[in-house]
Structure formats: C-alpha cells, structure tokens
N, C-alpha and C positions, 0 to 999 in steps of 0.2 A: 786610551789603551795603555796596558802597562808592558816594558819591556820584557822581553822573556828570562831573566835574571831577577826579576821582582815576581817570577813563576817560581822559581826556584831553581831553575835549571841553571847549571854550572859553566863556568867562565871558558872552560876547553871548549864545552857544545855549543856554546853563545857564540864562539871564532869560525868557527865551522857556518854558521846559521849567518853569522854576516857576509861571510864570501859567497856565501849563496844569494845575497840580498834581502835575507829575511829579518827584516828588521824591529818589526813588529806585528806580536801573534794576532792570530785570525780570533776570532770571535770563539768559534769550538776548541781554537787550544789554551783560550784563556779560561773557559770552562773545564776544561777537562783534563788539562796537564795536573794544578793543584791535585784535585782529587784520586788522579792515579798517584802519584808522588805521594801522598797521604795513605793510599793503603788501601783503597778503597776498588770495588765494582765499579762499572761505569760503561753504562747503555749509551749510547751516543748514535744520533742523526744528525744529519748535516748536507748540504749540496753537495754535488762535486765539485772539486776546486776550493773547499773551504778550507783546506787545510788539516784535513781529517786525520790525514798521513802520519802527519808532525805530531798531529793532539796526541796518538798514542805511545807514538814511538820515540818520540823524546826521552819522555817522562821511565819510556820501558828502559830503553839502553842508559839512563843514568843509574834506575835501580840494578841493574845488569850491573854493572861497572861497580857501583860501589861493594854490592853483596863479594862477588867475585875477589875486589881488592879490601875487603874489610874494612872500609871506610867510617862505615856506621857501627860498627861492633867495636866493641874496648874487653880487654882484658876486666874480669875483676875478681879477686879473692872470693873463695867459698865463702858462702854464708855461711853462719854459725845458728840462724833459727832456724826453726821447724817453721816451714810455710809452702805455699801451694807451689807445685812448679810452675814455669813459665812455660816447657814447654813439652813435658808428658800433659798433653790435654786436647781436647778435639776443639779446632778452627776456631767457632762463636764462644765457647767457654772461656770468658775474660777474667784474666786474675788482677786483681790490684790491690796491692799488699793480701789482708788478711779477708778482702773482699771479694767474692766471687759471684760473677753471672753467665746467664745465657739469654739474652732477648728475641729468641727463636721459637716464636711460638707453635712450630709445626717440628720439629727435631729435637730430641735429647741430646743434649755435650755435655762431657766430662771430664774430669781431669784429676789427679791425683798428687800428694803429695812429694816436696822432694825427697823426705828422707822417708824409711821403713823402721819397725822395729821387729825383732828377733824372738825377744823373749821378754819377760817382767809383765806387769799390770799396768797398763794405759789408759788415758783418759782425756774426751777431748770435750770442746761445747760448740753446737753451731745452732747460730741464733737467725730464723730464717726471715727477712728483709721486705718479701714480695711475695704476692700472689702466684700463685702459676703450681706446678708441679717439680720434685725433688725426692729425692732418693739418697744417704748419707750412710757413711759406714767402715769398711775396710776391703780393701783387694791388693792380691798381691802383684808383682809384676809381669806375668801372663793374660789379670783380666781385662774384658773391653773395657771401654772406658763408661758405655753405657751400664751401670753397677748394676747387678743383680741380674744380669744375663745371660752369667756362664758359671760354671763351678767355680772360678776363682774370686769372686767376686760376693758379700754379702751384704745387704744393703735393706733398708728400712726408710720406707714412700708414705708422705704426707698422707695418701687414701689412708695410713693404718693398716698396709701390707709390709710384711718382708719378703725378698725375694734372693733368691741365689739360685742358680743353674733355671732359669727364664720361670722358677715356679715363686707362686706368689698366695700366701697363705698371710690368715686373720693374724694381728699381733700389736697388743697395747693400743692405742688409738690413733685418730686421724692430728694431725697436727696445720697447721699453716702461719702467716703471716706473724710477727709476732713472738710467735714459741722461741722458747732456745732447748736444744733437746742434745740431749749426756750420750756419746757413744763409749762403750766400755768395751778393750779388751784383755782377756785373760790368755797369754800363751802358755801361763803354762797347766791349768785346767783345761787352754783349749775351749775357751766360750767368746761368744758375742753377746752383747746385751746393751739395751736403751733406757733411759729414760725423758721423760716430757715436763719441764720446770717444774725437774727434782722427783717427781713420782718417776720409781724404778718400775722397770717392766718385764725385771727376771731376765734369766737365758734366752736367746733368739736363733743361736746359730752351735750347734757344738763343731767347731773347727775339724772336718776328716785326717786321720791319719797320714795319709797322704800328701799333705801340706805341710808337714812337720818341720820345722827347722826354715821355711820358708819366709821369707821378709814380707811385712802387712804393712799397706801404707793409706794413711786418710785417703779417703778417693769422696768424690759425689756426682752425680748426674740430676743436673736440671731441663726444664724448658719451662722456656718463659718467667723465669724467677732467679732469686738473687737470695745469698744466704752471708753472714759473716761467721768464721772462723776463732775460737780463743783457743791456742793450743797449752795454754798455763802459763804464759809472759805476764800476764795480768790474772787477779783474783776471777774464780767463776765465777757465773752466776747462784749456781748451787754447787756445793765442793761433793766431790764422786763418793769416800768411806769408800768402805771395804779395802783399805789399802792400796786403792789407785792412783798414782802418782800421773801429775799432767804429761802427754805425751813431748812436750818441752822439753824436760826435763830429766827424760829415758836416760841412762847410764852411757854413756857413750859405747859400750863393749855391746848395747843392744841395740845399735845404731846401724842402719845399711845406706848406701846412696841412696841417691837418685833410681829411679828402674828407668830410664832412658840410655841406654848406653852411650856414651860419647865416641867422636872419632868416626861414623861408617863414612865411608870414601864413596861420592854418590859420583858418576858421572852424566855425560849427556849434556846438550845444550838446558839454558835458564829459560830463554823465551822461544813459541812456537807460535807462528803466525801462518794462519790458514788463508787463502785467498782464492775465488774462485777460476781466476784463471792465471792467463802462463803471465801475461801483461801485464796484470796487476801486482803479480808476485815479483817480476822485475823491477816494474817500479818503486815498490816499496823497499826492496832491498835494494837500488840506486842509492835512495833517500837515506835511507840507515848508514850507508857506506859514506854519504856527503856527512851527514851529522857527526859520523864518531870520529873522522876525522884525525883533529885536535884532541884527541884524550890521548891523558898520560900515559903512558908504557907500563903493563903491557896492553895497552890498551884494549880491544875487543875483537875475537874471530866473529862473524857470519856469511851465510853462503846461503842463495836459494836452490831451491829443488823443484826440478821440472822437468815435464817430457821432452823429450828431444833434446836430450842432453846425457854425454856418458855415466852411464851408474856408478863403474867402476871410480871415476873422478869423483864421484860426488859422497860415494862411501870412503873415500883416501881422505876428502874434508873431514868425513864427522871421523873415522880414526885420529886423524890431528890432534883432534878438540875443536868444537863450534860452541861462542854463546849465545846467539840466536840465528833462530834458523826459519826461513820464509819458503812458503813452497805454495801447491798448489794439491787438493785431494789424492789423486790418483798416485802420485809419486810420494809423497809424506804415508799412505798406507802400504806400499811396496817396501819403504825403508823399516817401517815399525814393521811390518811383517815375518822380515827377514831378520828381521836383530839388529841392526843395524844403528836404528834410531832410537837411542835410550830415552823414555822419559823419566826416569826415575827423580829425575834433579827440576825439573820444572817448576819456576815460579808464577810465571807469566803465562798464559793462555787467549790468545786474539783471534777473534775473528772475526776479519774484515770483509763488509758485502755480508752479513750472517743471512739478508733474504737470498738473495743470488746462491749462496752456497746451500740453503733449504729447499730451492727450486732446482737446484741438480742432485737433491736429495742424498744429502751426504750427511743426515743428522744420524744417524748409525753412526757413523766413524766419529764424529767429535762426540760422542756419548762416549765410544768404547774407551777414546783418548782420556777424556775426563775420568772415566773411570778407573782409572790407570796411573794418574798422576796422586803422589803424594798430597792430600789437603792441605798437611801444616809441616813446613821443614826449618826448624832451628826455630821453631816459635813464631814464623812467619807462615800469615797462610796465600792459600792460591787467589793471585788474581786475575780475575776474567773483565778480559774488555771487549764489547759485543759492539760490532758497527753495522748502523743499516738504513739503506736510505730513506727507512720510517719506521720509529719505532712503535708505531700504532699498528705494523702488520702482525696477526695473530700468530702464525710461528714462533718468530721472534721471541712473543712475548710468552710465547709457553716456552718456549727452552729455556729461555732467559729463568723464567720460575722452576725451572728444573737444575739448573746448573750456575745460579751467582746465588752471593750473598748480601741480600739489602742493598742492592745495585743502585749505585746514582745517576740519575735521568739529565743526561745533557740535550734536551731535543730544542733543536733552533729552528723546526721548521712546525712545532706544534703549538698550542696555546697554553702558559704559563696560566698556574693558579696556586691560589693562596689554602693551602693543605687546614683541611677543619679541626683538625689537631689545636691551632695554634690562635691563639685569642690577641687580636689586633685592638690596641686602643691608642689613640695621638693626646699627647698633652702640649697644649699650646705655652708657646715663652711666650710672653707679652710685655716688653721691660716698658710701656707707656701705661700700659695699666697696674703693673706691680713692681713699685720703685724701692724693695729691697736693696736693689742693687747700688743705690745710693750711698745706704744705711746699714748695711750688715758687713763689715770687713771681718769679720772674724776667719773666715775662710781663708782668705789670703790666694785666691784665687789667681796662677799666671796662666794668660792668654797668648797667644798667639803669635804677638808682636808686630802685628800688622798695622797699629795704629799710634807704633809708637814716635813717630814725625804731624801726627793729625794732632788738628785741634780740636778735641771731644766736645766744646759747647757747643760745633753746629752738632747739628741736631742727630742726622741722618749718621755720623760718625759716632756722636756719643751714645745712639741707641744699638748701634752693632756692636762696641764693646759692651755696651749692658749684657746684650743676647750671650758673649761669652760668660758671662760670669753667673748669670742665671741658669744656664746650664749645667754646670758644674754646683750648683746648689739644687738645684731640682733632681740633679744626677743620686747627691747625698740624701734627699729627702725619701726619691724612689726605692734605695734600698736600703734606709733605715724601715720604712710605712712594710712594705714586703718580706722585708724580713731576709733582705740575698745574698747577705753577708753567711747565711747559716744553710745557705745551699751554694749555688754558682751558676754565674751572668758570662752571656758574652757581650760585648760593649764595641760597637761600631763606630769611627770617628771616620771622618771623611781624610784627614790629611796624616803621614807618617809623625808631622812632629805636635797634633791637638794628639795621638797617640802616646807619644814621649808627655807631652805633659800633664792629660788625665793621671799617666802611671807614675809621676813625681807626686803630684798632688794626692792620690791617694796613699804612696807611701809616708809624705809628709804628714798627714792628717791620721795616721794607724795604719802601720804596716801591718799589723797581725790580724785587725778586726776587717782591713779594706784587702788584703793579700792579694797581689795581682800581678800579672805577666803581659807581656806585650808580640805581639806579629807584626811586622811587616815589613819591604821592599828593603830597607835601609840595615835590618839586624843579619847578620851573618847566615846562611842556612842551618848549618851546625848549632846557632845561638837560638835561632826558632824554632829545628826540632825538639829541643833539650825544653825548649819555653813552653810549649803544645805537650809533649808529653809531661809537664808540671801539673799544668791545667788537667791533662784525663785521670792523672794517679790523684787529684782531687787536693793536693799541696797548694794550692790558691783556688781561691775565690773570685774573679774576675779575668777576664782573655780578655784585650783591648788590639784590636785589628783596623785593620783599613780594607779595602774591599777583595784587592790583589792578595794579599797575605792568607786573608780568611777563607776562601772553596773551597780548599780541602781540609777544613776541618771537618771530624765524623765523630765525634763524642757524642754518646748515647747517654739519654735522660736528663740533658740540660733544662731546667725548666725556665730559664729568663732569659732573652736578648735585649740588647737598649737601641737604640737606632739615636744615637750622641747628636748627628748629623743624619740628616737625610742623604742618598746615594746620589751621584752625578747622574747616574744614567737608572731608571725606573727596573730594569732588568735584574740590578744587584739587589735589589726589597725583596724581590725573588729568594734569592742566595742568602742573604741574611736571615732572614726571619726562617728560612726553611731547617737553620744550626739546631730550632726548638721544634716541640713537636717529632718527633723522630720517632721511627718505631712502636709510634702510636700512644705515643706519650704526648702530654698536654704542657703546653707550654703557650707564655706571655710574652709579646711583641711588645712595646713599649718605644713610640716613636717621636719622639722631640719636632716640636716644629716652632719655629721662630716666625712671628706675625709679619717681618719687617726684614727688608734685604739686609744681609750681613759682610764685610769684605773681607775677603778670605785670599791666601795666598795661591796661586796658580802658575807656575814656573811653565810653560808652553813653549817659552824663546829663552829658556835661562841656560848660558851653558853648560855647570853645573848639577841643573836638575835640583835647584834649589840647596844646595849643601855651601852653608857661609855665604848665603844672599840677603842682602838687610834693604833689597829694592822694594819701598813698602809704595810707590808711584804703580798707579791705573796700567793696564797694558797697551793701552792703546796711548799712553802718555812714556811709554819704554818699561813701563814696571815689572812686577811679578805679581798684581792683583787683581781681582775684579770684584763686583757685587754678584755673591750668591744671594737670587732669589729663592729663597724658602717657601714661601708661602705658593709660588707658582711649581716649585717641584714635587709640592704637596697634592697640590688639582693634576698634574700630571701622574702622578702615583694612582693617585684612586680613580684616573679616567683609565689608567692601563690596568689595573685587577677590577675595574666595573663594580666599586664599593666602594664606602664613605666609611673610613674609620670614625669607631665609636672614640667620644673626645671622653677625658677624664681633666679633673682638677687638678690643681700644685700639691694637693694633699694626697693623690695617692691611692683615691678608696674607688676600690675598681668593684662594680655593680654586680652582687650575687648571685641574680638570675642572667649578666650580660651572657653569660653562655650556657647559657640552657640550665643554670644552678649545678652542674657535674667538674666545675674545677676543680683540681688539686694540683696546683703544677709540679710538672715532674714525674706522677704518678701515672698510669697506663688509664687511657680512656674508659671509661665506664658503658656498657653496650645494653641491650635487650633492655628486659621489664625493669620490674622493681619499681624503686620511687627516683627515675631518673628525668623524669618531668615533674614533677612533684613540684618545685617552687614557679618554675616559668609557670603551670595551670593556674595557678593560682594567682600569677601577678595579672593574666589576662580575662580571669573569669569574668568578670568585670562589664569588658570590651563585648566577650561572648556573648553575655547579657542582654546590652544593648544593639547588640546586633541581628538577636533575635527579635526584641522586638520591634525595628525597623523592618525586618522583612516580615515579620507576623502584617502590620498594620499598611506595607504596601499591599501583600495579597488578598487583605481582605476590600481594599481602594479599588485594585483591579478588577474584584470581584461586582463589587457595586457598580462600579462603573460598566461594566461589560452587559449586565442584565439591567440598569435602567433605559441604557439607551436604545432607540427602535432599531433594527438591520434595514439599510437602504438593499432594496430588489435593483 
C-alpha cells in the first residue's frame, strides 16, 4: 500500500490523518483519492467501514483549500495571441492550445474565442480532426455557446446547414473529417461567409442592424468531434483574397477582450455533501473537522445542517462564510429555500448513500440542486462524487447518467473487466533465448542497481540483470515498429527509481524524438501536476508512472500503455491498461513479461523508504530485495481477468485481424455494418468450411446408423 502523501494528499492533512492513527489508505481511498484530485467523476462502492469517508473527502477539503487560497493558480501576463478561451466555454469543450474537442457523444459544448473584433475583414481556418458533428463561425458575447441557436450566434454544420436563431437552412455543402474550411467576416458590409478547401460559398449570414458596433468572436460547437484552429500565426491552407486579413492579425483599435467578464464576487460554501441521515451527516463532518485540522491559516470553515438543531445558529454559520457544508435533505432544502444557502460557488457535489438517499426519494431536490449550480467556474468544472453501497443498483446508475461526466468506477465489491476498447498482447523477455544483451551495448542501458555487489556469472543473477536491459531495448524497438513517438504512450514501471531511469535513458538517447515526463510518490505534487498537465497539452510523448502516481490520470484518446513491469498486485492491470481505451477509443496494452525471476528492490523494513539505500542483500538476509517472480504474476493476471494474453514477438508486428481487423489506435471504435468484419471472415472461412463438412458427414453417419439397425420391442 502506498502512503497517503504518495496520493497526493498534503503534509498538513497527512498530521491530522496520523493523530487519528490513519496511517495507511484503505483500498477505496487508494482508488479514489487520485482520481478526484485529478478532476475527475467518481462512482464509488465499498463496505462500510472501508474508508469511504476519507476517499472523498480528503481529496474534497484539499481541493477546497487550495482553490480558496490560490494555491494552484499563478498570475500570468495577457496573452498577446488570438486563441480559444480557457474558460468562456462549456464543461467537456477541451481547449489545448490551438486544438479543440468535445468527446461527448450525446451533448453539444462550446466555447469561444478569447478576443472579439469590431470592425475590418477577418479571416480564419478550421481544419476539422474527427468524426462526429460541428458547427463553426462567429457569435457575439450574449450568444449560447451552443452556436446557431439564438440570434446572436451564426454558425455553419458539417450536415451542410447554417443555422442562427435555432433555424437551419441548405448552404454550400456537407464537410467532415479531414476538410479545413474558410470562415470570413465582413463588419463592415456586415456579412458572414464560408468556404470548403478554398471553394467560396458566397454570403451566408447578412449581420442585422441591431448588432452593430457589437464585438464577434470565433465561437464553435461540437459533439463528438475535434477540430484545429489557424487563426494566421502560420500560412493557411488556402489564403482568404478578397482583402481579408487573418483574424491574428486585426489592428489592435479592432480588438475587444475576452466576453467573460472578470472579477464576479461568487459567494456560498465550495463543497455540499448530502447524506441521508442526521448520523451520517455528523459523522462525516466529525471526520472533516479531524482531517482539516492541521491546515495552514486560514484554514477552512465547515458546519453541518440538521434537524434538531437551531436555524437561526445555523444561518449565523453560513452569514459567516462556510467552505463545506454537510447536511441532511430536509434541512439543506429549507436553507436553499429561504436564501440562505448560496450555491452559486459550488465546486464539489457529494452524495453519500446515493441508494439510501433515492429510497427516501429525494432525487427531486439533487436534480433541482444540480441544476442550479454553476457547470464550469474559472475553467474548472463541477464535480460529482456518487457513493453507494452497489453501484450495480439501477437508480444509481440512471442518475448517475444524468448528472456526471464520464464518471470513474471505483467498485470493490463488483467484478473487474478488461474493457473491449483496448487490445491486450504480452511480449515475452527471454535473456536465455535472446543473448543480445551480451552483444549490443550500444544503448548504454542503466539498471537499477540491485546487482551491483553480485557476481553476474551465476547464472540466476546474471540473467535478472539481462531481463533489465532487454527491456529497455524492446521498450525502444516497440516504439520505434508503432510508430509512438508520433502519437503518446503511458509507460508503467513498478518502482519510483526504474521510473527515474527509464526517463534519463530516454532523455539520453533523444530528448526531442523520446520526449518524456515522469509521476510518482517521490516528485513534489506541484512538480507532478505541472508533469501530467505537459503530457495532456500533448508537449511530450511518454508519462512514466508507477502504480500510486498514475489513478488519477484522465487523458482522453491515449492510444498506447506499456506495462515496463508487471503490477505487484493484479487489481492495478485494472487501472493501467484502463488510461487506454477511453471514451470508446481503441487503444494497445502492451505487457512485458520476463520468462525468469528478476531481483528488484523492496524497501518493506528500510527506514528511509529507500531514499540513499545501497542494501542490495535478500530481506530476509537484512536487505532491501527480493526475487520478483514474473512469470507467476503473469498466470496470476490472466487467472484474475479469466484470459490468456495474445503473445507477440521482439519485432513488434501485432496481427491485423487480432482484433477483429477495426484497429486504429486512438481513433473512436468503429460500430454497426459496413466491412467491419471483413478481414476476421475471411481469416476463418476456412475453419467454417471444414466445419461444415464435419457436421454434414456426422449427420448423414447418424442417419445410416439409425435406419439400419432393428428397434428392440
């Protein structure tokens, strides 16, 4: 287990957490602390007693506390480009840099630029990425974000519509994946107009009187799709004529902010935790009040609300100021009722027991809640954390689809499976069969340093330093043969420092073409948010984690994971390979396995926790090592997902039809007809063949058989 500071949770809340005795997390808070501290939804089951408490509300009161004392926010200088905002835009509408998405395949988000222009002839290009549906164009700062749904808004839809004020009429043609298509506008004609690489499609929108003089800023509305941006920083694809100048480039005197106003003064508590009874709500706000403790000054108000307790005291709290607040239905609806209880500032959304609180039927009030709170405030959006003692009860799991976004499943009382999304294949190390590792020093490979008091001629020592160094060559072979350098891998090592030195070795070897960042227990939090968000704005090429570091990673559309090292415990092949495959995106497992025990360091009795321990002695000899059996944690993996990974060679060449012939990693799974069996029929026709006529020639056996011989009376 890892300590709760290798969760991420902070050295004030870890003082608190040991005076209480809590010394090490429960199994649901190792699961689920990461993930909310990452940003994410998070469904969660568990016993009573697991430590359910702590999973959520750890993770809540650190983000409380930081948002609150600006911890994670910096100052920084206006930008001086034209580019999307970060945060005029709805919740799932991801910006990064000049790239935008929505992987929501059932809702439109939108978002618009940060700056507007006035006046002059603009010009922009957006070259669209993805499949799915998109809408592009201008709106001003009145319209929704969903573009072409109100007057202020005019916008032009892959179908080969345009639309403004929710109407939607024929105009130039359909566009999709592929296209880069010309938005043009004229303020001072007062037109809108497109075209589709390079063919113009005339006037589309003549701007109403009424709008005059009013600031028009890029806007677009997706689902399900992803578009990039050139606002003239770089040459177009086809240059505009007609005297349009990139919108880049507007004259500053035609220049407006941002349409987000800065400054509103939001009040009200951050987090609101719902629970179904009086008991519950005290104890959790016990718990909150142990945890926060130790935090620095001003540290944090909260207070519960319940019956049988004076109002008037409990309305003198929230006048105060509270930053979370624990109640119980019937009193949290009498405070929102009355005024009393703002949600206007809400980041956080809990609810604890969500069966318990659906069987006193109180999904009315957390709808009216939810519908009331802010989605996205300062570019962060709302998160919901749903607890129940099974998330397999159907309520549940319709609210749930009602009110989270791409929620992550902590359940420890259901049965883990290996999501069809994601293409499982193991490549065996074999340093007895492939004595490279002899012969090839070009790599320059550093290990571990486990074996640097051993005598490497016996045998059993000099074949575990093989296993390291093979590794690290087969590492380089899998993503040269794939090609992952030109997309991006997550890379799983078993210990913080084969993490440290995969990320030397690959910096040594090309920093530019191997570009990579590191997670885990040992790098500073501050140094591993900054690391994680490198990796999602797409700035490296490789994340290298260890098991603790990596939950709460949510990067959408990764299509590679490496599995460096096999997991200590079978549960984390779970969590790992689950980074790929996302969002119904296809993605490749890729799991290393060593034929032969390896000795790897294990600090269990080290006081340090291994920092400056050079004890390369057995443990049961005082050491800090043991033999990791690989090849038995291998049979244990595929006895707990009830499947045998598909094996591939050192070369890399992973089999066309192994999954169904419809790979593209990365790319969104391919569904229905078409020719999506198309190569597996064909690899089995074969088989089909002969299995008809095995059974042709049984039934015609039974047949003879049946009518030669007499019927005994």
């Amino acid at each position: 287990m890892a300590a709760f500071e290798e969760l991420g949770i902070m050295a004030e809340i870890c003082a608190g957490l040991e005076e209480m005795d809590w010394l090490l997390p429960t199994d649901v808070q190792q699961e689920a602390v990461p993930l909310i501290l990452g940003g994410g939804d998070v469904l969660m089951a568990a016993e009573t007693g697991s430590g359910k408490t702590g999973a959520f509300s750890l993770p809540v009161i650190q983000a409380v506390w930081e948002t609150k004392n600006g911890v994670s926010t910096t100052k920084k200088e206006a930008s001086k480009e034209f580019k999307m905002s970060e945060t005029d835009r709805d919740a799932a509408f991801t910006v990064s840099g000049l790239a935008v998405r929505n992987a929501d395949q059932y809702r439109w988000q939108g978002g618009r630029s940060d700056k507007g222009v006035v006046g002059g002839k603009h010009y922009y290009e957006a070259t669209i990425t993805d499949n799915g549906l998109c809408r592009i164009g201008f709106a001003t700062a009145d319209a929704y974000q969903e573009l072409g749904k109100d007057e202020y808004g005019f916008g032009f839809g892959g179908t080969g519509k345009k639309s403004n004020s929710s109407r939607f009429d024929s105009y130039g043609t359909a566009f999709g994946k592929g296209d880069v298509m010309g938005c043009f506008i004229d303020l001072t004609e007062k037109t809108i107009s497109y075209s589709k690489n390079g063919r113009y499609f005339d006037v589309a929108f003549d701007i109403p009187g009424k709008l005059s003089g009013e600031a028009f800023y890029v806007a677009c509305t997706l689902k399900n799709s992803s578009l990039t941006f050139n606002f003239g920083e770089t040459p177009f694809k086809h240059a505009p004529g007609f005297d349009y100048q990139p919108i880049s480039k507007a004259d500053p005197s035609q220049l407006v902010a941002g349409a987000v106003k800065e400054g509103k003064k939001r009040s009200g508590p951050m987090a609101v935790i719902l629970e179904p009874s009086r008991e519950l709500a005290e104890q959790t706000h016990t718990q909150i009040c142990m945890f926060k403790k130790y935090l620095p000054a001003p540290g944090l108000k909260s207070a519960v609300f319940i019956g049988g307790v004076s109002v008037k005291e409990q309305i003198s709290q929230l006048n105060h100021g509270l930053d979370i607040v624990t109640g119980t239905p019937g009193r949290i609806q009498d405070l929102i009722d009355t005024g009393n209880l703002k949600l206007e500032n809400i980041r956080f959304f809990i609810l604890d027991e969500a069966d318990g609180l659906l069987q006193q039927d109180h999904k009315a009030l957390i709808l009216k809640m939810y519908d009331t709170f802010d989605k996205l405030i300062d570019g962060k959006r709302l998160q919901m954390i749903v607890c129940s003692a099974t998330l397999h009860n159907f309520d549940v799991k319709k609210l749930a689809q009602e009110i989270m976004h791409f929620p992550n499943w902590v359940d420890l009382k259901g049965q883990d499976v290996v999501p069809e999304t994601v293409h499982h294949v193991k490549c065996y190390v074999n340093p007895e069969l492939d004595r490279s590792w002899q012969t090839d020093k070009g790599l320059k490979v550093k290990t571990d340093g486990v074996h640097q008091q051993d005598d490497l001629s016996q045998k059993d020592l000099g074949l575990s330093e093989a296993t390291k160094i093979l590794k690290a060559k087969y590492f380089i072979a899998a993503v040269e043969k794939l090609k992952m350098h030109n997309e991006q891998c997550i890379v799983f090592c078993r210990t913080k420092l084969d993490c440290d030195n995969l990320e030397r070795f690959l910096n040594k070897l090309d920093s530019i073409k191997y570009s990579c960042t590191c997670l885990h227990g040992d790098r500073r939090p501050n140094e591993r948010k900054a690391n994680l968000q490198t990796f999602k704005d797409g700035k490296c090429k490789f994340l290298i984690c260890t098991d603790v570091a990596a939950r709460g990673i949510d990067v959408k559309g990764i299509p590679f994971v490496i599995n460096y090292t096999l997991p200590d415990e079978t549960l984390n092949f779970i969590h790992r390979t689950g980074r790929v495959g996302r969002a119904d995106r296809m993605g490749l497992a890729i799991s290393f396995s060593s034929t032969v025990k390896e000795k790897v360091w294990y600090h269990s009795n080290c006081n340090n926790r291994g920092k400056g321990c050079f004890n390369t002695n057995l443990i049961d000899r005082g050491g800090c090592c043991i033999w990791y059996d690989e090849p038995k944690a291998l049979r244990d993996l595929e006895e707990y997902i009830d499947d045998s990974l598909p094996i591939i060679e050192k070369t890399f060449e992973i089999p066309i039809n192994e999954f169904d012939g419809k790979v593209t990693y990365g790319a969104r799974r391919k569904t229905g007809g078409g020719n999506m069996y198309q190569g597996h029929a064909a690899e089995i026709s074969q088989s089909v063949k002969e299995l008809y006529e095995l059974e042709k020639r049984s039934q015609n056996s039974f047949i003879a058989l049946r009518f030669s011989t007499p019927v005994r009376s």
